[in-house]
C-alpha angles and dihedrals in degrees: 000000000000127000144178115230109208100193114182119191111200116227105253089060099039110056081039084063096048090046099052093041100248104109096077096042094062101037086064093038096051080044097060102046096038085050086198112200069232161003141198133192118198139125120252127171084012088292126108101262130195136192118194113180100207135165113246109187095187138025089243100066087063094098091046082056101040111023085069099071098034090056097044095044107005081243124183101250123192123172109218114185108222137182134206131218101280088049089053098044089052088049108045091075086057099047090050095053082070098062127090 
């Protein structure tokens, strides 16, 4: 299923991470082996705030996806399952069926 990853980073830990260099390592390393259709990098609420949209085919794969960050940064994590388009498109008939 897909699901977006919010990951939050409070503020102590992260600006600990981008000092010492680490930050970016394991952004491109969680990257890599996550492999997200994709990722986004912005702040929201003042924290450094990510969203990764990945593909979790089963329930649990959720801690190989989430431990990681709150390990390296003690982050805020939520699973979110998402759809695009296509998915949507395939699942308002159904949804409709069911209205009377």
């Amino acid at each position: 299923m897909r699901m977006m990853l919010k990951i939050t980073v409070p503020t102590v830990e992260g600006n600990k991470a981008l000092k010492d260099g680490s930050m970016e390592k394991f952004i491109e390393h969680s990257l890599s082996e996550l492999k997200p259709e994709a990722a986004y990098f912005t702040a929201e609420r003042g924290q450094r705030t990510a969203y990764l949209f990945v593909d979790i085919k089963d329930s649990s794969d959720m801690p190989y996806f989430g431990e990681r960050f709150f390990l390296a940064f003690n982050a805020a994590v939520d699973f979110v399952p998402v759809m695009n388009a296509e998915e949507l498109r395939k699942g308002l008939p159904k949804a409709m069926a069911g209205v009377a």
